[in-house]
PAZAPA-4460 file (N, C-alpha, C; in steps of 0.05 Angstrom, whole numbers, plus 32768, in hexadecimal, padded with zeros to 4 digits):
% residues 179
    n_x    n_y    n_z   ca_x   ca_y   ca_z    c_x    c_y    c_z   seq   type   mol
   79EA   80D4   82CA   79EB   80BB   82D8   79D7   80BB   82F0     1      X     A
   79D6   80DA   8304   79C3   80D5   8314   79A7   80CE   8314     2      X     A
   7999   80E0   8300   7982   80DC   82F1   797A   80B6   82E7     3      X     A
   798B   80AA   82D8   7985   808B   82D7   798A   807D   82F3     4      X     A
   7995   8084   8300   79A6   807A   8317   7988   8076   8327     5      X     A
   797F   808A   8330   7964   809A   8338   7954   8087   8338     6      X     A
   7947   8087   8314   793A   8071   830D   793B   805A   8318     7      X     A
   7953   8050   8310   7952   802A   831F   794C   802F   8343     8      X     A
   7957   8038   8348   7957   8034   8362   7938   8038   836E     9      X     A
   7928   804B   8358   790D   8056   835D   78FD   8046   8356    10      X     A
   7907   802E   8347   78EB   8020   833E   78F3   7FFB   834B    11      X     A
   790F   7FFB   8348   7918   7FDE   8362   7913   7FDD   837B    12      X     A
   791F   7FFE   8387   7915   7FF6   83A1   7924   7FED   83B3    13      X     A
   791E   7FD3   83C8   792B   7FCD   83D8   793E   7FAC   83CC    14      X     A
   7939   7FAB   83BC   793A   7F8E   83AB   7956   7F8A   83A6    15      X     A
   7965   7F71   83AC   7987   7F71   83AC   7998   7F78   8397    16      X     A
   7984   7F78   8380   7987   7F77   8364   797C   7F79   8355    17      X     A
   797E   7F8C   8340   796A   7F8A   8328   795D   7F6A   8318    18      X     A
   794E   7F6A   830D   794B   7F57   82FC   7934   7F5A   82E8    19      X     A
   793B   7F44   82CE   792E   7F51   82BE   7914   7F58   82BD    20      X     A
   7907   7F54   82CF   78E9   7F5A   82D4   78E4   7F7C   82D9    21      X     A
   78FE   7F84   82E3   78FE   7F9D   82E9   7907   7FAD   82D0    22      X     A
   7913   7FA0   82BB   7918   7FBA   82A6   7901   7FCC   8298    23      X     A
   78ED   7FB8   8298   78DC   7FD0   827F   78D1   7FE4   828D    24      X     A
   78CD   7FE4   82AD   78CB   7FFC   82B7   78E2   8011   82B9    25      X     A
   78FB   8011   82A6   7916   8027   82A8   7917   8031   8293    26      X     A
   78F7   803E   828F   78FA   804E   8276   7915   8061   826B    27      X     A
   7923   806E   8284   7937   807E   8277   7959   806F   8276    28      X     A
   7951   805D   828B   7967   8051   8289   796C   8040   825F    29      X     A
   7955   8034   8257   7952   8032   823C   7960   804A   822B    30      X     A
   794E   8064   8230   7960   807B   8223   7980   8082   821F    31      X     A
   7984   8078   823A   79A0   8076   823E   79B6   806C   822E    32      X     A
   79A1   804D   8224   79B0   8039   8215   79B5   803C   8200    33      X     A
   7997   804F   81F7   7997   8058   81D9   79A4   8067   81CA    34      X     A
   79B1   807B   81DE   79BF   8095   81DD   79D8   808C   81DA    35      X     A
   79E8   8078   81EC   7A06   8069   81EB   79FA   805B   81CC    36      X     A
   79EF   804A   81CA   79F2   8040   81AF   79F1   8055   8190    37      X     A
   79E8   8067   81A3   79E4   8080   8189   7A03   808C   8186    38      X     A
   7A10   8094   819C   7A28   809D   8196   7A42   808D   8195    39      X     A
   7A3A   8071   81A0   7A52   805F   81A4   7A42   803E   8198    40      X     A
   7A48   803F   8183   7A39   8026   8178   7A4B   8005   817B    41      X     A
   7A46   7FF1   8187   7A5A   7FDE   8187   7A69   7FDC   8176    42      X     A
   7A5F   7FDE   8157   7A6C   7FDC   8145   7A6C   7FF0   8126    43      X     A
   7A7E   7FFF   812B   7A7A   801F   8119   7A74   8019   80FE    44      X     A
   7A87   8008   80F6   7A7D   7FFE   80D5   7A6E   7FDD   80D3    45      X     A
   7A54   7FE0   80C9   7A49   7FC9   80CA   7A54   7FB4   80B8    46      X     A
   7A3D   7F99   80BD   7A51   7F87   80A7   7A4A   7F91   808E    47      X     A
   7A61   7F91   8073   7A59   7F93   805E   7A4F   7F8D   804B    48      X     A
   7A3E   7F9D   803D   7A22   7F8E   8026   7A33   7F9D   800C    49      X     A
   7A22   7F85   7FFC   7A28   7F91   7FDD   7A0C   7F91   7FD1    50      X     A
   7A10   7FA7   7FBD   79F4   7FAF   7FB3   79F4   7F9A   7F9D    51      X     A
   79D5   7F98   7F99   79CB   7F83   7F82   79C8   7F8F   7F63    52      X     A
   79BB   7FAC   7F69   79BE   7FB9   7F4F   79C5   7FCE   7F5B    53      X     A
   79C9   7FE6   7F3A   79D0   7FFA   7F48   79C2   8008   7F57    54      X     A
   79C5   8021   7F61   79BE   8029   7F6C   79C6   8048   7F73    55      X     A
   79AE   8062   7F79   79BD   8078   7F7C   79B1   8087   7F99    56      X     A
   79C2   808C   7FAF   79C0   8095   7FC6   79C1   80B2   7FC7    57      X     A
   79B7   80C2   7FDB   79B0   80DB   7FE7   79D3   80E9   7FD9    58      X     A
   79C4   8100   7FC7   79E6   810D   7FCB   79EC   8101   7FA5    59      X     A
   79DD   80FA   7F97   79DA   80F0   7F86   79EA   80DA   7F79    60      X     A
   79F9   80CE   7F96   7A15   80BA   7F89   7A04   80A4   7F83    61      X     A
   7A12   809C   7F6A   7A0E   8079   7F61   7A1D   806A   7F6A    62      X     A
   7A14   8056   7F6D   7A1E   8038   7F76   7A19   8027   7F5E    63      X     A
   7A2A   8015   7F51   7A23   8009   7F42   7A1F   7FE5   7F57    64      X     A
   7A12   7FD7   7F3E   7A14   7FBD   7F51   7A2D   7FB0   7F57    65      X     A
   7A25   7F9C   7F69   7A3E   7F8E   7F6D   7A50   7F9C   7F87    66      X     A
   7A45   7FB0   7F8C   7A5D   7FBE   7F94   7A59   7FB7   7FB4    67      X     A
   7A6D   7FBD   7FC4   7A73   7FBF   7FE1   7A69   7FCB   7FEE    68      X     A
   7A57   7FD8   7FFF   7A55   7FEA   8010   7A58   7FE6   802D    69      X     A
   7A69   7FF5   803E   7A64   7FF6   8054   7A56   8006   805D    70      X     A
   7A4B   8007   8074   7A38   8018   8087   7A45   8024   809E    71      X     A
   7A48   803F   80A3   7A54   804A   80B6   7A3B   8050   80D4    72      X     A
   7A2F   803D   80E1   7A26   8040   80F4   7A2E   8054   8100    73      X     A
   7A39   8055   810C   7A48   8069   811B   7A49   808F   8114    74      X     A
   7A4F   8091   80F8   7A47   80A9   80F1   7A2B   80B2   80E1    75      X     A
   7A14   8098   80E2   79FA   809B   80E3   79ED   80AB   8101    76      X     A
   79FC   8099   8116   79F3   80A2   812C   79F6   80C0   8137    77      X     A
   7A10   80CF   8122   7A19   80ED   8125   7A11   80FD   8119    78      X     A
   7A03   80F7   8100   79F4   8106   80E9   79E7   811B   80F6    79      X     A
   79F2   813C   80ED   79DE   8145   80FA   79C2   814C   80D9    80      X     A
   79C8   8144   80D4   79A9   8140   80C0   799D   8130   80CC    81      X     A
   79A2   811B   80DE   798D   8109   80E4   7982   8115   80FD    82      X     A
   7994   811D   810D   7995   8123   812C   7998   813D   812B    83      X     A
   7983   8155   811C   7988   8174   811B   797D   817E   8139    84      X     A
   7967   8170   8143   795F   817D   8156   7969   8184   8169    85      X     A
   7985   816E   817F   798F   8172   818C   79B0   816A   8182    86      X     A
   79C0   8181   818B   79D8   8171   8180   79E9   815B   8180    87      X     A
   79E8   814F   816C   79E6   8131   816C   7A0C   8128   8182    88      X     A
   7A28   813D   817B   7A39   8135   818E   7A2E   8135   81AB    89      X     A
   7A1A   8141   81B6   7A11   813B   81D0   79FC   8124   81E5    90      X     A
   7A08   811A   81F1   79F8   810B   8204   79DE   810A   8210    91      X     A
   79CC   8109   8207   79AB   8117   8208   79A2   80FF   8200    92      X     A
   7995   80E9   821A   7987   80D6   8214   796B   80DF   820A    93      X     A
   7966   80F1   8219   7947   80FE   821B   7945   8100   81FC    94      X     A
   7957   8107   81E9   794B   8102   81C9   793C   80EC   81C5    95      X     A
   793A   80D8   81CF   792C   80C0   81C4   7915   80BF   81D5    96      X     A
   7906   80CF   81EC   78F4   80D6   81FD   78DC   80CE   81E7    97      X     A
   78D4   80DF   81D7   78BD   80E2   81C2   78BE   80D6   81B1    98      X     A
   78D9   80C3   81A6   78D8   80B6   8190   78D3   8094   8181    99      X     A
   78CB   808C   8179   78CB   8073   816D   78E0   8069   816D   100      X     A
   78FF   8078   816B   7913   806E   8157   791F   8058   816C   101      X     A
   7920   803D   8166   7931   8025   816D   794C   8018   8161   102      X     A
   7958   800C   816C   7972   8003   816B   7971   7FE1   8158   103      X     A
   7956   7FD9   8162   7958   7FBF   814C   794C   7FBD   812D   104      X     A
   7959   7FCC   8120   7958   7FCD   8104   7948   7FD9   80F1   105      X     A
   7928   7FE2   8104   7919   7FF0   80F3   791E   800F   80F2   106      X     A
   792C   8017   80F9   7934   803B   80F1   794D   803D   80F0   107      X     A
   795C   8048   80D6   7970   804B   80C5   797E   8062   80D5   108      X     A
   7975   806D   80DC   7988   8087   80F9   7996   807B   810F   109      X     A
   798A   8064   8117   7999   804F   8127   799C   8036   8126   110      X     A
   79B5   8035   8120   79B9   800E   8118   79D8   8007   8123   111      X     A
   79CE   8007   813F   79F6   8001   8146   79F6   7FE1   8142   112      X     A
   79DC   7FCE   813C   79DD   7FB4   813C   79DA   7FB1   811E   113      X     A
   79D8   7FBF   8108   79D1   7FB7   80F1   79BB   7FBA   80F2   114      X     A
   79AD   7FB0   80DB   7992   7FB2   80C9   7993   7F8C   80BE   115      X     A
   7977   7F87   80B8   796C   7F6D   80A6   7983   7F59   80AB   116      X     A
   7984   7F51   8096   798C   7F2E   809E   79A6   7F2E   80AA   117      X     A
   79B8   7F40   80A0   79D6   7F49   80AE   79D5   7F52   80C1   118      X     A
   79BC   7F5E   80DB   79B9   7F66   80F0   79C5   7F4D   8104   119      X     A
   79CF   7F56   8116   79DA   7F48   812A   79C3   7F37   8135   120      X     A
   79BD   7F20   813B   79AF   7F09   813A   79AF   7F0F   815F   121      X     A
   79C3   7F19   816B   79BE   7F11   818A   79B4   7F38   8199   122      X     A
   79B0   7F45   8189   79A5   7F5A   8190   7997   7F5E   81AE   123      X     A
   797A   7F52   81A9   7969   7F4D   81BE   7977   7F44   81D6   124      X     A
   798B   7F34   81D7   799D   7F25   81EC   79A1   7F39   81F8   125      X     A
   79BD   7F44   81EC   79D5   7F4E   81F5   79C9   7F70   81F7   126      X     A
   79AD   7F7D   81F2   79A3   7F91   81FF   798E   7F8C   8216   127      X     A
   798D   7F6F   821F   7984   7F70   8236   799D   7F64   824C   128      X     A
   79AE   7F5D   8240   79C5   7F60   8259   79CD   7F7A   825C   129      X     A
   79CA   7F84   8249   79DE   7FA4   824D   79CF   7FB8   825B   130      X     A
   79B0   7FB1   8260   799B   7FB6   826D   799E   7FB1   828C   131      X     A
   79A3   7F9A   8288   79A2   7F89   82A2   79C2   7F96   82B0   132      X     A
   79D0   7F90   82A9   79F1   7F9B   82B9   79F4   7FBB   82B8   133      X     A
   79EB   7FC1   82B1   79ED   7FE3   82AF   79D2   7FE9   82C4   134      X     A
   79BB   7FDD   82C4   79AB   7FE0   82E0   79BD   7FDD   82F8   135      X     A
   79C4   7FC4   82F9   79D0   7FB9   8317   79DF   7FCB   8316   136      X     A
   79FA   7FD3   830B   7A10   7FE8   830C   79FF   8004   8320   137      X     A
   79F1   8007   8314   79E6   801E   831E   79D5   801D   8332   138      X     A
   79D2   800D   8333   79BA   8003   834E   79CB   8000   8366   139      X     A
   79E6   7FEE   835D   79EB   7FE1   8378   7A06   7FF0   837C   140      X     A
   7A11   8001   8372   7A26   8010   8378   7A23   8038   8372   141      X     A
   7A39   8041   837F   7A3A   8058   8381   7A4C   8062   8368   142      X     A
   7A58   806F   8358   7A62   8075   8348   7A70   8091   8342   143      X     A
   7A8D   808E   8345   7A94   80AF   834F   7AAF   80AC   8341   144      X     A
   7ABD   80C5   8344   7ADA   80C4   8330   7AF1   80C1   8343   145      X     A
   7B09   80B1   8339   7B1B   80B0   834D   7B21   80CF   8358   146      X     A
   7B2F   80D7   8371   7B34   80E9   837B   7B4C   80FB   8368   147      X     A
   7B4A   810A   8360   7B5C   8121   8350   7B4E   8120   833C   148      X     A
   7B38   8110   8328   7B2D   8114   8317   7B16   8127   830E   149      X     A
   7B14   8131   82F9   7AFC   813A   82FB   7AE6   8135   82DB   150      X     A
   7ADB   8140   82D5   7AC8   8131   82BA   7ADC   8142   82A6   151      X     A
   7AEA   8152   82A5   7AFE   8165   8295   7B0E   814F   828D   152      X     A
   7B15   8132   829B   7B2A   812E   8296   7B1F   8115   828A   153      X     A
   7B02   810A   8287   7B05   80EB   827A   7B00   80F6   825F   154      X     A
   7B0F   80E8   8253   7B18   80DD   8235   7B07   80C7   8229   155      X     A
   7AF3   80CB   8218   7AD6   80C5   8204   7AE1   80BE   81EE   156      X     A
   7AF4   80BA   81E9   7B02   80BA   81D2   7B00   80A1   81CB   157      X     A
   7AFB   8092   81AF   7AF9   8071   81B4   7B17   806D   81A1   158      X     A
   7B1D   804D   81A3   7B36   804B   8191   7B29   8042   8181   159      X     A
   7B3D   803F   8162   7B38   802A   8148   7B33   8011   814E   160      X     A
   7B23   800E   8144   7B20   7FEA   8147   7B00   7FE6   8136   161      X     A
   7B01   7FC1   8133   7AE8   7FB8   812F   7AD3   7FC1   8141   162      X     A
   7AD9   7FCA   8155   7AC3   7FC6   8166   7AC7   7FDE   817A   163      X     A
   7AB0   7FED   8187   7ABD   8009   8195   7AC0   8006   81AC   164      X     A
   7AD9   800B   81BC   7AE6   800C   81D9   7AF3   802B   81D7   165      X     A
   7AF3   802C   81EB   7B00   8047   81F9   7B24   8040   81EF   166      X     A
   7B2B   8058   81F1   7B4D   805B   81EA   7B56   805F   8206   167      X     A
   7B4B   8072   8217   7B54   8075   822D   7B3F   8065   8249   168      X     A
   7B4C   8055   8258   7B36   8048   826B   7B27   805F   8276   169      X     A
   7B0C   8059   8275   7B04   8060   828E   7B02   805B   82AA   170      X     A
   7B13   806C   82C2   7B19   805B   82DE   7AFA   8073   82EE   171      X     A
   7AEE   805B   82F8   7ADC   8069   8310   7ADD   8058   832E   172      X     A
   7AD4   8067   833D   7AD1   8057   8353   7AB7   8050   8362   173      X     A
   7AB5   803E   8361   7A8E   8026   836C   7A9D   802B   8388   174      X     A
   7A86   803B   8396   7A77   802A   83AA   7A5F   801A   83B5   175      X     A
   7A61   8000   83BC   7A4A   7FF0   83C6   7A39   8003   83D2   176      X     A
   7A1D   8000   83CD   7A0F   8013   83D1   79F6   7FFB   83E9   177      X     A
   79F8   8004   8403   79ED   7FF9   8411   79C6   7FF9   8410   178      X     A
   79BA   7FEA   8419   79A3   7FE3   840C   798E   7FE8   8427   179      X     A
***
């Protein structure tokens, strides 16, 4: 957190607030984003497609047509066949430092928004708000653990659902960070 934290503050400045003029200079703060969507995808199973003909995938299984498939985003993003270099359960934005690989649909290693025509239509949006509020968060506050806590004790754990949230809250404590 300190390291992105760093960043904004290093490239905003004295400014009340981020804005979007200021993101494309947060190169790592981007990494950041990439890395949460790598291990925590909005949505673990994409919408589901049915194949047109058959078809035979890695591992030599057939699919015949017609059929259903879902897409497990989520355990794409854990593959360690895809992600051998660094271990893919760990938090290491810096993997995406050297790489091409993007979140809107053209590389199959990461698709927490989907792929082609079933790709989520508001993508571009809703990763420049998440851009945008995750700057300010960090820009304009301090960020620390309630008192008795320590990193031993938060719980990463997400619950079942359509869509991924935490099982256990995360509680921290902001302070306004004077300017």
């Amino acid at each position: 957190m300190k390291k992105v934290q760093d960043e904004v503050r290093q490239h905003v400045k004295d400014k009340e607030r981020v804005e979007e003029s200021d993101l494309p200079k947060l190169a790592y703060l981007k990494l950041v984003i990439k890395e949460t969507f790598r291990l925590h995808p909005p949505v673990p199973l994409l919408v589901p497609r049915e194949t047109t003909s058959p078809c035979t995938i890695i591992g030599g299984y057939e699919i015949p047509a017609k059929t259903r498939v879902f897409i497990n985003a989520k355990a794409i993003g854990m593959d360690h066949n895809v992600w051998h270099t660094i271990d893919p359960n760990l938090f290491v934005p810096e993997r995406f430092s050297n790489s091409s690989i993007d979140y809107k649909g053209l590389h199959f290693e990461l698709i927490p928004f989907g792929v082609g025509r079933r790709g989520c239509p508001g993508v571009n949006f809703v990763v420049l708000l998440i851009e945008l509020a995750l700057a300010n968060l960090l820009y304009c506050f301090d960020w620390s653990l309630p008192k008795g806590v320590t990193s031993d004790d938060i719980d990463v754990v997400e619950a079942v659902g359509l869509t991924t949230h935490k099982k256990v809250p995360l509680l921290l404590s902001a302070t306004s960070r004077s300017l």
